[in-house]
N, C-alpha and C positions, 0 to 999 in steps of 0.2 A: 404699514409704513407709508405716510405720506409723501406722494413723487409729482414733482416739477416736469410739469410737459411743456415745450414749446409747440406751439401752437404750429402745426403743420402747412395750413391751409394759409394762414399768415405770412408762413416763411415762405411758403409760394406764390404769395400777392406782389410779397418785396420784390423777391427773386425778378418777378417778370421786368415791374420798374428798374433796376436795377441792370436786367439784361436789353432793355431797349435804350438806356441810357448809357450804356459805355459806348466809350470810343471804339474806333473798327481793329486798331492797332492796340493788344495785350502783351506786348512785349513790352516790360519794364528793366529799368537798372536800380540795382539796389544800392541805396545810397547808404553814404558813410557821412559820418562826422556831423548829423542834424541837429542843429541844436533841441534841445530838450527831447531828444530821442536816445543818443548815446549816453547814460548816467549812469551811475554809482549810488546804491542807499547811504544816507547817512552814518557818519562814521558809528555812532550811536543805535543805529538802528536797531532792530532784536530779529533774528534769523531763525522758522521755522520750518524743518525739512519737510517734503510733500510726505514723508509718510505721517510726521506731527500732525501737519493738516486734513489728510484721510481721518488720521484715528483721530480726530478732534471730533469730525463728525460721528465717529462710530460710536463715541462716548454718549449721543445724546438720544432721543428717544423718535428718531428718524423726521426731526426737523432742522429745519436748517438752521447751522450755527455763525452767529454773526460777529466779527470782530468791530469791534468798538473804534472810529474815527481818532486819527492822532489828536492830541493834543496837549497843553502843557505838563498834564500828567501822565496824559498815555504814550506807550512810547510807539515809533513806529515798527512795524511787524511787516517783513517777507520772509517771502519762499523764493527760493531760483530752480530754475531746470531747465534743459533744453529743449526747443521746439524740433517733436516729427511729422506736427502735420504741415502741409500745403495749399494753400486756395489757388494756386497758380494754374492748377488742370481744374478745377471748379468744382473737386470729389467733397472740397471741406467748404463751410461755408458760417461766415462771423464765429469763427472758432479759433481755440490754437489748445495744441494737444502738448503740454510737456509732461520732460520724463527727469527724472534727478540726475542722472546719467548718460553721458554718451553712448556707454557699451556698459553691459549686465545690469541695468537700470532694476530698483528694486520697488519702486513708486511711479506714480504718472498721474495726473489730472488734466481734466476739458479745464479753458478756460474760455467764457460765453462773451465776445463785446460784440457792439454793435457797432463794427467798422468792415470796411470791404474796399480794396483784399488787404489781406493782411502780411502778405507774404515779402511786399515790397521793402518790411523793413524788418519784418520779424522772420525770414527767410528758416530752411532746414536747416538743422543744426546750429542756430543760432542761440548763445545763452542769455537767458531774459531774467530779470528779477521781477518779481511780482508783491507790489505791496499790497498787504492783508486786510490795512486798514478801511472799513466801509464797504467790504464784501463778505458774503455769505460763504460759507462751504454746502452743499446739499446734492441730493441725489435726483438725477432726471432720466427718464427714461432706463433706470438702471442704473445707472451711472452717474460715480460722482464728481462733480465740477462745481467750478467758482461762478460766483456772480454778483450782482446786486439784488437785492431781497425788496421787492415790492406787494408790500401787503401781504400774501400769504404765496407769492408766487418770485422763483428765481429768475431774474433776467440780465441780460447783457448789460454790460458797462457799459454806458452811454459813449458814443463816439467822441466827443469832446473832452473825456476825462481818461480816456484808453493810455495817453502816453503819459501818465501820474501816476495810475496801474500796473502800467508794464515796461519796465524799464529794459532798453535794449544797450546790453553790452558790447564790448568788442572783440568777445568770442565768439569765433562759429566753430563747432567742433567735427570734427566727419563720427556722425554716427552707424554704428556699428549693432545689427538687428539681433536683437537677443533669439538666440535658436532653440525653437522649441516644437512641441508634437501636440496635437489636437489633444492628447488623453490631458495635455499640463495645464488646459486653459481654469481658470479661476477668478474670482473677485481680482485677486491681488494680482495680475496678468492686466487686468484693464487698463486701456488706452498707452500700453505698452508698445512700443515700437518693434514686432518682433518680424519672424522667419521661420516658414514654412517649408523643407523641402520636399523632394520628390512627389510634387501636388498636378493633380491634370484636373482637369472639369471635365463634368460626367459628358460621358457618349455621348449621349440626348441632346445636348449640344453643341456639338463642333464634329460628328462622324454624322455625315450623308447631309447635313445642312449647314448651316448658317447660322450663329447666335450673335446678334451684339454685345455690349456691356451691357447699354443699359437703353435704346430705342426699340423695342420691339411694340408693338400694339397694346398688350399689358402692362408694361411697366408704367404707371405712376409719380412714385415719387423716387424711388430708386429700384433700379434690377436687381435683382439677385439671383446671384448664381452658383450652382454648387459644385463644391471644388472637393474632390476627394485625394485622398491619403494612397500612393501605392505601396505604402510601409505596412500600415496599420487597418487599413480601409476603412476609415475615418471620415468622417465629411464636415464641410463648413461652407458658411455662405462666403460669397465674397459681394459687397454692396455696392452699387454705383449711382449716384446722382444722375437723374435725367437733365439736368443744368452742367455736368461734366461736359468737358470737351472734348471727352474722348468717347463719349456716349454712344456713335455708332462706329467705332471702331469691331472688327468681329474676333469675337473670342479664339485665343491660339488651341491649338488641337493637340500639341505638343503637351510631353510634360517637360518640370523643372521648379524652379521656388520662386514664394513671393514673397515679398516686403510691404509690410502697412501695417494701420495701429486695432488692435483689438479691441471692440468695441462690444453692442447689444444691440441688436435691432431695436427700432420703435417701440414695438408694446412690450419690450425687455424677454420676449420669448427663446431667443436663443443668443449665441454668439454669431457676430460678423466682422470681417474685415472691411478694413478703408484703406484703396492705395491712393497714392498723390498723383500718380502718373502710370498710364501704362508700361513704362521701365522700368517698375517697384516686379513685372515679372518677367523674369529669364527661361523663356520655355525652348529650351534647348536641347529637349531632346526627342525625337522623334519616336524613339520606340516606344510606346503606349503600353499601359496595365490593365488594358481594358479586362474584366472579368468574363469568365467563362457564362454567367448568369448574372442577372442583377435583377432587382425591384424598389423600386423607389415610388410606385403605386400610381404614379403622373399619369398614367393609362385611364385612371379615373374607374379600375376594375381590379377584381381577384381572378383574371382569364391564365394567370401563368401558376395558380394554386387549385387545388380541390380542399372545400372547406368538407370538415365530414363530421355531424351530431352522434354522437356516442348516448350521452344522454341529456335531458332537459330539451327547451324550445328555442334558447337562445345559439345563434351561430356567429361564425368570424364573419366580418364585412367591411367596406371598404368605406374609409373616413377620410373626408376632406382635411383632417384635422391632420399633421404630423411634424416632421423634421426638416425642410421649411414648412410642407404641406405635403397632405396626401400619408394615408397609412391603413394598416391591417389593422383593424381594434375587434377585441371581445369583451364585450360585459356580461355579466351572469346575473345583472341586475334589472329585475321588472318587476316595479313596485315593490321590491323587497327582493331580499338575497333566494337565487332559485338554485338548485342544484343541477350542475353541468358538468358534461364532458365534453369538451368540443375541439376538434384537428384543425389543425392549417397545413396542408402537405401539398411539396412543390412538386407540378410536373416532372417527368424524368430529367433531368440534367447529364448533357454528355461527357463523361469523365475517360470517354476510351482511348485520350490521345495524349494526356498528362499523366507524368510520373507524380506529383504530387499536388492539393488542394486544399483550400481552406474557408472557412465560412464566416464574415462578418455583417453584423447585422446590428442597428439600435432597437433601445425598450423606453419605453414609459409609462412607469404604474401610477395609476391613481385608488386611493380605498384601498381598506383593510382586505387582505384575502391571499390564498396561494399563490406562490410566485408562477409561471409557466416554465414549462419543461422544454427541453429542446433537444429532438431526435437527429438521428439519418440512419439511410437504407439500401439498399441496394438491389432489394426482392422485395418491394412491395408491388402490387398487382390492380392495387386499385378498389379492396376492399375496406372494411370496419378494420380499422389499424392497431385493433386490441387482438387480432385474430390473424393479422393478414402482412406479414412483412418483420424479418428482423432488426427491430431497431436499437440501435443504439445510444446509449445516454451520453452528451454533452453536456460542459460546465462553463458555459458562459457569465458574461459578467453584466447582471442586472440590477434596472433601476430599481434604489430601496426607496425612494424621497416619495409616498406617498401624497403630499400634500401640494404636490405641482405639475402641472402639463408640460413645463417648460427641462426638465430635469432629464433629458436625453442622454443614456449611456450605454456607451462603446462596449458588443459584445464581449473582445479581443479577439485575437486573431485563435481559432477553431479549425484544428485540424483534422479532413475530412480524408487525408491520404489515401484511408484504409479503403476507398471507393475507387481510386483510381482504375483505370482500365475497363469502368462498367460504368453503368447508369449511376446516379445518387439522389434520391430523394431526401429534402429537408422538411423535418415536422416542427412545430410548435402546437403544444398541448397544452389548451387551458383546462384546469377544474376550478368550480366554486362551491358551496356549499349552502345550507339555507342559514347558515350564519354571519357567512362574510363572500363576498364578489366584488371583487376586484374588477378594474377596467384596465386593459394592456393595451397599449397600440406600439405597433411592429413597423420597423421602416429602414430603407437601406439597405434591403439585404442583398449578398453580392456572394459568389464563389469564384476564388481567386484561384490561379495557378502560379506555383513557386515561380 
Protein backbone atom coordinates (compact mmCIF):
# COMPACT_ATOMS: atom_id res chain seq x y z
CA UNK A 1 0.00 0.00 0.00
CA UNK A 2 1.33 3.20 -1.01
CA UNK A 3 1.55 5.93 2.26
CA UNK A 4 1.70 9.70 2.15
CA UNK A 5 4.32 10.80 4.74
CA UNK A 6 4.70 14.32 5.81
CA UNK A 7 7.81 15.21 5.88
CA UNK A 8 9.06 15.37 9.49
CA UNK A 9 12.08 17.40 9.15
CA UNK A 10 10.02 19.87 7.20
CA UNK A 11 7.35 20.12 9.66
CA UNK A 12 10.13 20.96 11.98
CA UNK A 13 11.81 23.78 9.88
CA UNK A 14 8.19 25.55 9.90
CA UNK A 15 7.46 24.78 13.41
CA UNK A 16 10.59 26.77 14.37
CA UNK A 17 9.57 29.99 11.93
CA UNK A 18 6.45 29.79 13.22
CA UNK A 19 7.53 29.55 16.99
CA UNK A 20 9.85 32.55 16.71
CA UNK A 21 7.34 34.44 14.92
CA UNK A 22 4.29 34.37 17.19
CA UNK A 23 3.31 36.97 19.30
CA UNK A 24 4.27 36.60 23.21
CA UNK A 25 0.45 36.65 24.10
CA UNK A 26 -1.55 32.94 22.92
CA UNK A 27 -4.50 33.72 24.43
CA UNK A 28 -7.28 34.14 21.85
CA UNK A 29 -11.14 34.75 21.62
CA UNK A 30 -13.03 32.73 19.49
CA UNK A 31 -14.85 34.75 17.27
CA UNK A 32 -18.43 34.46 16.11
CA UNK A 33 -20.32 35.70 13.24
CA UNK A 34 -17.06 36.03 10.40
CA UNK A 35 -18.00 36.57 7.46
CA UNK A 36 -17.20 33.80 5.14
CA UNK A 37 -16.30 31.62 8.17
CA UNK A 38 -19.77 30.99 9.63
CA UNK A 39 -21.74 29.09 6.32
CA UNK A 40 -24.15 26.56 5.30
CA UNK A 41 -23.34 24.21 1.98
CA UNK A 42 -25.64 24.85 -0.57
CA UNK A 43 -29.00 24.00 -0.52
CA UNK A 44 -28.26 21.64 -3.33
CA UNK A 45 -25.27 20.30 -2.13
CA UNK A 46 -24.71 16.24 -1.94
CA UNK A 47 -23.68 15.09 1.72
CA UNK A 48 -21.26 12.30 2.29
CA UNK A 49 -21.04 10.57 5.74
CA UNK A 50 -17.04 10.21 6.91
CA UNK A 51 -17.63 6.63 6.88
CA UNK A 52 -18.82 7.10 2.78
CA UNK A 53 -15.54 8.88 2.56
CA UNK A 54 -13.27 6.21 4.54
CA UNK A 55 -14.88 3.48 2.50
CA UNK A 56 -14.45 5.44 -0.69
CA UNK A 57 -10.88 5.06 0.01
CA UNK A 58 -11.01 1.50 0.94
CA UNK A 59 -12.68 0.80 -2.46
CA UNK A 60 -9.43 1.60 -4.28
CA UNK A 61 -6.25 -0.01 -4.46
CA UNK A 62 -4.40 2.07 -1.69
CA UNK A 63 -4.17 5.40 -3.74
CA UNK A 64 -5.54 8.22 -3.04
CA UNK A 65 -8.96 8.93 -4.29
CA UNK A 66 -9.81 12.38 -5.61
CA UNK A 67 -13.12 14.03 -5.83
CA UNK A 68 -13.66 15.89 -8.88
CA UNK A 69 -13.89 20.11 -8.59
CA UNK A 70 -17.60 21.49 -8.51
CA UNK A 71 -18.84 22.62 -11.36
CA UNK A 72 -21.82 23.08 -13.61
CA UNK A 73 -22.19 19.50 -13.80
CA UNK A 74 -20.56 18.31 -10.92
CA UNK A 75 -22.38 18.88 -8.09
CA UNK A 76 -20.87 19.91 -4.73
CA UNK A 77 -19.89 17.07 -2.21
CA UNK A 78 -19.44 17.32 1.81
CA UNK A 79 -18.99 15.68 4.82
CA UNK A 80 -19.61 17.22 8.42
CA UNK A 81 -18.30 16.15 11.85
CA UNK A 82 -17.18 17.63 14.76
CA UNK A 83 -13.73 18.71 15.69
CA UNK A 84 -11.78 16.88 18.81
CA UNK A 85 -8.52 17.99 18.20
CA UNK A 86 -6.85 21.32 19.62
CA UNK A 87 -3.74 23.41 18.57
CA UNK A 88 -4.38 25.60 21.30
CA UNK A 89 -1.73 23.47 23.74
CA UNK A 90 0.54 22.88 20.50
CA UNK A 91 0.01 18.73 20.81
CA UNK A 92 -1.76 19.23 17.17
CA UNK A 93 -0.34 20.87 14.56
CA UNK A 94 -2.07 22.32 10.85
CA UNK A 95 -4.53 19.44 11.52
CA UNK A 96 -8.10 19.15 12.59
CA UNK A 97 -9.29 15.68 13.60
CA UNK A 98 -13.14 15.23 13.17
CA UNK A 99 -15.60 12.65 14.21
CA UNK A 100 -19.48 12.24 12.88
CA UNK A 101 -20.49 12.54 16.32
CA UNK A 102 -20.39 14.14 19.44
CA UNK A 103 -20.83 10.91 21.60
CA UNK A 104 -20.56 7.12 20.36
CA UNK A 105 -19.00 8.47 17.12
CA UNK A 106 -18.81 5.64 14.57
CA UNK A 107 -16.26 7.32 11.90
CA UNK A 108 -13.43 10.05 12.28
CA UNK A 109 -10.84 11.59 9.71
CA UNK A 110 -7.39 13.90 9.99
CA UNK A 111 -8.11 16.76 7.99
CA UNK A 112 -4.27 18.17 6.60
CA UNK A 113 -4.42 22.32 5.93
CA UNK A 114 -1.78 24.50 6.03
CA UNK A 115 -3.10 27.07 8.53
CA UNK A 116 -2.05 27.80 12.13
CA UNK A 117 -3.76 27.69 14.70
CA UNK A 118 -6.67 26.53 13.94
CA UNK A 119 -8.45 26.46 16.91
CA UNK A 120 -9.32 30.11 16.88
CA UNK A 121 -12.29 29.46 14.87
CA UNK A 122 -12.50 25.84 14.32
CA UNK A 123 -12.50 25.34 18.40
CA UNK A 124 -13.44 21.60 20.42
CA UNK A 125 -16.51 20.48 19.54
CA UNK A 126 -17.14 22.78 17.03
CA UNK A 127 -19.36 21.38 13.91
CA UNK A 128 -17.61 22.03 10.59
CA UNK A 129 -18.70 21.08 7.08
CA UNK A 130 -16.11 19.93 4.91
CA UNK A 131 -16.38 20.30 1.20
CA UNK A 132 -15.08 17.21 -0.80
CA UNK A 133 -14.74 18.93 -3.78
CA UNK A 134 -10.69 19.12 -5.06
CA UNK A 135 -9.46 16.99 -2.27
CA UNK A 136 -8.13 13.73 -1.98
CA UNK A 137 -9.05 10.97 0.58
CA UNK A 138 -5.53 8.82 1.40
CA UNK A 139 -3.66 7.12 3.96
CA UNK A 140 -0.55 8.84 5.86
CA UNK A 141 1.44 7.53 8.11
CA UNK A 142 -1.38 4.78 8.79
CA UNK A 143 -3.95 6.87 8.81
CA UNK A 144 -6.49 8.05 6.71
CA UNK A 145 -7.02 11.87 6.07
CA UNK A 146 -7.97 14.53 3.57
CA UNK A 147 -6.08 16.67 1.64
CA UNK A 148 -4.92 18.08 -1.45
CA UNK A 149 -3.20 15.60 -4.00
CA UNK A 150 0.04 17.07 -5.34
CA UNK A 151 1.56 14.91 -7.82
CA UNK A 152 1.83 11.53 -6.17
CA UNK A 153 1.95 13.13 -2.66
CA UNK A 154 -1.06 14.29 -0.13
CA UNK A 155 -0.70 17.69 1.32
CA UNK A 156 -2.42 20.43 3.07
CA UNK A 157 -4.99 22.63 1.83
CA UNK A 158 -3.39 25.58 1.15
CA UNK A 159 -4.13 28.40 3.70
CA UNK A 160 -5.90 30.68 1.56
CA UNK A 161 -8.51 28.13 0.41
CA UNK A 162 -8.95 26.45 4.10
CA UNK A 163 -12.29 28.49 4.76
CA UNK A 164 -14.04 27.22 1.11
CA UNK A 165 -12.89 23.65 2.66
CA UNK A 166 -14.16 24.05 5.90
CA UNK A 167 -17.09 25.48 6.69
CA UNK A 168 -17.63 26.50 10.25
CA UNK A 169 -21.18 26.17 11.74
CA UNK A 170 -22.88 27.50 14.57
CA UNK A 171 -22.77 24.36 16.48
CA UNK A 172 -20.28 23.61 19.15
CA UNK A 173 -21.41 20.50 20.77
CA UNK A 174 -19.98 19.13 24.29
CA UNK A 175 -18.32 16.09 23.28
CA UNK A 176 -18.72 13.13 25.06
CA UNK A 177 -15.25 10.44 24.94
CA UNK A 178 -16.32 7.31 23.58
CA UNK A 179 -15.25 4.67 26.37
CA UNK A 180 -13.26 2.05 25.51
CA UNK A 181 -10.36 -0.58 26.62
CA UNK A 182 -6.85 -1.13 24.79
CA UNK A 183 -8.04 -4.88 23.74
CA UNK A 184 -11.07 -2.48 21.44
CA UNK A 185 -8.42 -0.50 19.46
CA UNK A 186 -8.81 -0.96 15.73
CA UNK A 187 -8.75 0.60 12.15
CA UNK A 188 -12.17 1.77 12.66
CA UNK A 189 -11.27 3.42 16.47
CA UNK A 190 -8.88 5.72 14.41
CA UNK A 191 -8.75 9.40 15.31
CA UNK A 192 -11.60 8.58 17.43
CA UNK A 193 -12.17 10.87 20.37
CA UNK A 194 -12.13 8.31 23.14
CA UNK A 195 -11.54 7.34 27.02
CA UNK A 196 -9.30 5.32 28.73
CA UNK A 197 -9.93 4.51 32.46
CA UNK A 198 -8.26 3.26 35.31
CA UNK A 199 -4.68 4.07 33.17
CA UNK A 200 -1.30 5.12 35.40
CA UNK A 201 2.15 5.36 33.55
CA UNK A 202 4.63 2.92 34.12
CA UNK A 203 6.71 3.07 37.43
CA UNK A 204 9.97 3.83 35.48
CA UNK A 205 8.50 7.05 35.28
CA UNK A 206 7.01 9.03 37.82
CA UNK A 207 8.18 6.37 41.18
CA UNK A 208 11.64 7.61 42.53
CA UNK A 209 12.06 10.35 39.62
CA UNK A 210 10.84 12.59 37.45
CA UNK A 211 9.52 12.29 33.79
CA UNK A 212 8.27 15.04 31.63
CA UNK A 213 5.78 14.87 28.64
CA UNK A 214 7.66 15.47 26.32
CA UNK A 215 11.46 17.57 27.27
CA UNK A 216 13.65 15.04 28.31
CA UNK A 217 17.22 14.87 26.56
CA UNK A 218 15.83 12.08 24.00
CA UNK A 219 12.88 13.21 22.96
CA UNK A 220 12.88 14.56 19.45
CA UNK A 221 10.09 15.11 17.85
CA UNK A 222 7.48 13.78 20.38
CA UNK A 223 7.80 11.82 23.91
CA UNK A 224 6.25 8.93 24.46
CA UNK A 225 5.19 7.56 27.07
CA UNK A 226 3.77 4.47 28.39
CA UNK A 227 0.55 4.37 30.01
CA UNK A 228 -0.68 0.99 31.32
CA UNK A 229 -4.16 -0.63 31.97
CA UNK A 230 -4.73 -1.50 35.81
CA UNK A 231 -7.76 -3.46 34.46
CA UNK A 232 -6.23 -5.51 31.91
CA UNK A 233 -2.48 -4.74 32.11
CA UNK A 234 -2.42 -3.33 28.78
CA UNK A 235 -0.25 -0.64 27.53
CA UNK A 236 -0.24 2.23 25.12
CA UNK A 237 1.73 5.01 24.27
CA UNK A 238 0.65 8.30 24.94
CA UNK A 239 2.49 11.14 22.39
CA UNK A 240 3.60 14.54 22.96
CA UNK A 241 4.87 17.20 20.82
CA UNK A 242 8.26 18.70 21.74
CA UNK A 243 6.45 22.10 20.35
CA UNK A 244 3.59 21.50 23.12
CA UNK A 245 3.26 23.74 25.65
CA UNK A 246 2.99 21.55 28.21
CA UNK A 247 6.11 19.70 27.14
CA UNK A 248 7.90 20.07 30.47
CA UNK A 249 5.23 19.74 32.57
CA UNK A 250 6.13 16.20 34.87
CA UNK A 251 4.03 13.29 34.38
CA UNK A 252 1.30 12.61 37.29
CA UNK A 253 2.22 9.39 39.36
CA UNK A 254 -1.41 8.96 40.06
CA UNK A 255 -3.70 6.95 38.36
CA UNK A 256 -7.18 7.70 36.62
CA UNK A 257 -8.45 8.33 32.89
CA UNK A 258 -7.66 10.05 29.76
CA UNK A 259 -9.14 11.78 27.06
CA UNK A 260 -7.51 12.23 23.33
CA UNK A 261 -7.78 11.06 19.77
CA UNK A 262 -6.29 7.64 18.73
CA UNK A 263 -4.06 7.75 16.38
CA UNK A 264 -0.47 5.68 14.96
CA UNK A 265 2.75 6.77 15.60
CA UNK A 266 5.06 7.85 12.70
CA UNK A 267 6.30 4.72 11.06
CA UNK A 268 2.55 3.33 11.63
CA UNK A 269 4.25 0.74 14.25
CA UNK A 270 1.80 0.99 16.95
CA UNK A 271 -1.12 2.79 18.51
CA UNK A 272 -0.77 6.33 20.24
CA UNK A 273 -2.69 8.80 21.90
CA UNK A 274 -2.92 12.77 21.44
CA UNK A 275 -4.29 14.83 24.35
CA UNK A 276 -5.02 18.65 23.72
CA UNK A 277 -4.36 19.55 27.01
CA UNK A 278 -3.00 18.27 30.13
CA UNK A 279 -6.76 18.24 31.49
CA UNK A 280 -7.68 15.52 28.86
CA UNK A 281 -6.16 13.52 32.27
CA UNK A 282 -7.81 13.17 35.53
CA UNK A 283 -5.34 11.34 37.76
CA UNK A 284 -7.15 11.22 40.85
CA UNK A 285 -6.32 8.69 42.48
CA UNK A 286 -3.49 7.92 44.43
CA UNK A 287 -3.44 4.49 45.09
CA UNK A 288 -1.24 2.76 42.35
CA UNK A 289 -1.29 -0.81 40.65
CA UNK A 290 2.00 -1.01 40.51
CA UNK A 291 2.80 -4.76 39.79
CA UNK A 292 4.40 -7.15 42.11
CA UNK A 293 7.07 -7.76 38.95
CA UNK A 294 7.37 -6.18 35.69
CA UNK A 295 9.72 -6.07 32.42
CA UNK A 296 9.55 -3.95 29.87
CA UNK A 297 13.44 -4.88 28.98
CA UNK A 298 14.30 -0.73 29.07
CA UNK A 299 17.26 -2.22 31.21
CA UNK A 300 18.68 -2.79 27.94
CA UNK A 301 19.32 -6.70 29.53
CA UNK A 302 17.70 -10.31 30.43
CA UNK A 303 19.29 -9.64 34.22
CA UNK A 304 15.63 -10.29 35.70
CA UNK A 305 15.31 -13.83 33.49
CA UNK A 306 17.60 -17.01 33.22
CA UNK A 307 17.66 -17.88 29.48
CA UNK A 308 18.26 -21.80 29.55
CA UNK A 309 19.27 -24.02 25.79
CA UNK A 310 17.57 -27.31 25.90
CA UNK A 311 18.57 -27.91 22.56
CA UNK A 312 20.21 -26.33 19.27
CA UNK A 313 22.64 -23.03 19.43
CA UNK A 314 20.19 -20.57 19.22
CA UNK A 315 19.03 -18.68 22.77
CA UNK A 316 16.52 -15.83 24.03
CA UNK A 317 18.16 -12.29 24.03
CA UNK A 318 17.60 -9.05 24.42
CA UNK A 319 16.22 -6.78 21.33
CA UNK A 320 16.14 -3.32 20.89
CA UNK A 321 13.20 -4.00 18.76
CA UNK A 322 9.67 -4.13 20.90
CA UNK A 323 6.40 -2.48 22.31
CA UNK A 324 7.47 0.92 22.06
CA UNK A 325 11.04 -0.50 22.28
CA UNK A 326 13.08 -3.06 23.82
CA UNK A 327 11.94 -6.87 24.06
CA UNK A 328 12.84 -10.73 24.84
CA UNK A 329 13.09 -12.31 21.00
CA UNK A 330 14.05 -15.79 19.94
CA UNK A 331 14.72 -17.09 16.46
CA UNK A 332 15.41 -20.50 15.59
CA UNK A 333 16.60 -19.16 12.47
CA UNK A 334 20.44 -19.19 11.17
CA UNK A 335 20.73 -19.56 7.66
CA UNK A 336 17.96 -21.80 7.59
CA UNK A 337 15.32 -23.27 10.20
CA UNK A 338 17.69 -25.09 13.00
CA UNK A 339 16.12 -27.16 15.63
CA UNK A 340 15.53 -25.75 19.20
CA UNK A 341 14.46 -25.72 22.49
CA UNK A 342 15.05 -22.68 24.29
CA UNK A 343 13.64 -21.24 28.01
CA UNK A 344 13.04 -17.74 29.22
CA UNK A 345 12.37 -18.23 33.00
CA UNK A 346 11.90 -15.50 35.53
CA UNK A 347 13.84 -15.03 38.47
CA UNK A 348 11.88 -16.03 41.64
CA UNK A 349 9.07 -13.66 42.02
CA UNK A 350 7.63 -12.99 45.62
CA UNK A 351 4.04 -14.11 45.87
CA UNK A 352 4.24 -14.71 49.91
CA UNK A 353 2.13 -11.63 50.87
CA UNK A 354 -0.82 -11.94 48.24
CA UNK A 355 -3.86 -13.79 48.17
CA UNK A 356 -4.14 -13.78 44.58
CA UNK A 357 -2.03 -13.07 41.00
CA UNK A 358 -2.01 -12.64 37.62
CA UNK A 359 0.31 -12.64 34.69
CA UNK A 360 0.19 -10.14 31.57
CA UNK A 361 2.32 -9.92 29.08
CA UNK A 362 2.58 -9.01 25.00
CA UNK A 363 3.81 -11.33 21.74
CA UNK A 364 4.75 -10.76 18.39
CA UNK A 365 5.27 -13.40 15.91
CA UNK A 366 6.93 -13.08 12.81
CA UNK A 367 7.43 -16.58 10.15
CA UNK A 368 5.93 -19.59 9.89
CA UNK A 369 6.76 -22.00 13.06
CA UNK A 370 5.31 -23.09 16.70
CA UNK A 371 3.69 -20.75 18.55
CA UNK A 372 5.46 -20.43 22.29
CA UNK A 373 4.24 -22.05 25.29
CA UNK A 374 3.87 -20.26 28.52
CA UNK A 375 4.58 -21.91 32.04
CA UNK A 376 4.72 -21.07 35.93
CA UNK A 377 6.27 -22.77 38.96
CA UNK A 378 6.71 -22.68 42.04
CA UNK A 379 9.80 -25.39 42.63
CA UNK A 380 11.98 -24.68 40.17
CA UNK A 381 15.70 -24.66 41.40
CA UNK A 382 17.44 -23.54 38.70
CA UNK A 383 18.06 -26.50 36.46
CA UNK A 384 17.33 -27.87 32.61
CA UNK A 385 13.45 -27.11 33.06
CA UNK A 386 12.47 -30.35 31.28
CA UNK A 387 13.76 -32.24 34.46
CA UNK A 388 13.78 -29.55 37.08
CA UNK A 389 10.46 -27.83 38.32
CA UNK A 390 6.54 -28.40 38.09
CA UNK A 391 5.21 -26.56 35.58
CA UNK A 392 2.42 -25.68 34.64
CA UNK A 393 0.56 -24.91 31.18
CA UNK A 394 -1.05 -21.44 30.62
CA UNK A 395 -3.38 -20.22 27.74
CA UNK A 396 -2.67 -17.06 26.74
CA UNK A 397 -3.75 -15.00 23.98
CA UNK A 398 -1.08 -14.85 21.00
CA UNK A 399 0.02 -13.04 18.23
CA UNK A 400 -1.30 -15.07 14.81
CA UNK A 401 -0.47 -12.05 12.22
CA UNK A 402 2.76 -13.59 11.02
CA UNK A 403 3.33 -11.12 8.47
CA UNK A 404 4.08 -7.90 10.74
CA UNK A 405 6.40 -6.48 13.57
CA UNK A 406 3.82 -4.14 14.46
CA UNK A 407 0.76 -6.72 15.51
CA UNK A 408 1.25 -6.58 19.32
CA UNK A 409 -1.16 -8.68 21.36
CA UNK A 410 -2.48 -8.68 24.76
CA UNK A 411 -1.81 -11.91 26.64
CA UNK A 412 -5.20 -11.48 28.99
CA UNK A 413 -5.20 -11.40 32.17
CA UNK A 414 -3.45 -15.18 33.48
CA UNK A 415 -4.18 -16.43 36.46
CA UNK A 416 -1.19 -17.33 38.51
CA UNK A 417 -3.22 -17.63 42.18
CA UNK A 418 -2.20 -21.07 42.49
CA UNK A 419 1.46 -19.63 43.52
CA UNK A 420 0.24 -17.38 45.90
CA UNK A 421 1.89 -17.62 49.32
CA UNK A 422 5.32 -18.89 47.62
CA UNK A 423 7.87 -17.94 45.05
CA UNK A 424 6.47 -18.08 41.16
CA UNK A 425 8.52 -18.59 38.33
CA UNK A 426 7.32 -17.49 34.83
CA UNK A 427 8.54 -19.54 31.74
CA UNK A 428 8.17 -19.02 27.91
CA UNK A 429 9.30 -21.95 25.94
CA UNK A 430 10.29 -21.64 22.41
CA UNK A 431 10.61 -24.80 19.85
CA UNK A 432 11.43 -24.68 16.14
CA UNK A 433 12.22 -27.16 13.87
CA UNK A 434 14.49 -27.68 10.67
CA UNK A 435 11.26 -26.85 8.85
CA UNK A 436 9.92 -23.70 10.22
CA UNK A 437 11.42 -21.02 13.06
CA UNK A 438 9.65 -18.57 13.85
CA UNK A 439 10.80 -15.26 15.65
CA UNK A 440 8.81 -14.14 18.91
CA UNK A 441 9.51 -11.07 20.74
CA UNK A 442 8.20 -10.80 24.41
CA UNK A 443 7.44 -7.46 26.05
CA UNK A 444 5.54 -6.06 28.99
CA UNK A 445 5.51 -8.60 31.11
CA UNK A 446 3.94 -7.77 34.63
CA UNK A 447 2.52 -9.96 37.70
CA UNK A 448 -0.36 -8.19 39.11
CA UNK A 449 -1.92 -8.52 42.47
CA UNK A 450 -5.93 -8.68 42.67
Amino acid sequence: MKKFNLNPIAVFLVSLVLLTGCVEDDNFDVPTGIAGITEYPNADAQFNSLSAVLGNFGTGNGDPVTYEEASTTVTEKYTEGYVVSSDEGGNFYKQLVIQDAPENPTAAIVVQVDKNPMFTQYEFGRKVYIKLNGLSVGESNGVIQLGRLEGDELERIPSTVVVQHVLRSAEVATIVAKEVSISDFSDALESQYIRLNNMQFNSNLVIGNTTTFASEPNDSFDGERTLESCDTGGSVVLSTSTFSDFKGLNLPANRGSIEGVLTRDYFDDFYTIYINSPEALNFDNALRCDPLFEDDFSAGNLNKWTPYNVTGTQEWYYNSFGNPSDSATMSGFSGGAQLNEDWLISLPIDLSSVPSAFLTFQTVKRYDGNDIEVFYATDYAGGDPTTDGTWVALSPTLDTNTGSWSSWTDSGLLDVSAAAGSNLFIAFKYTSTTASAATWEVDNVKISAE
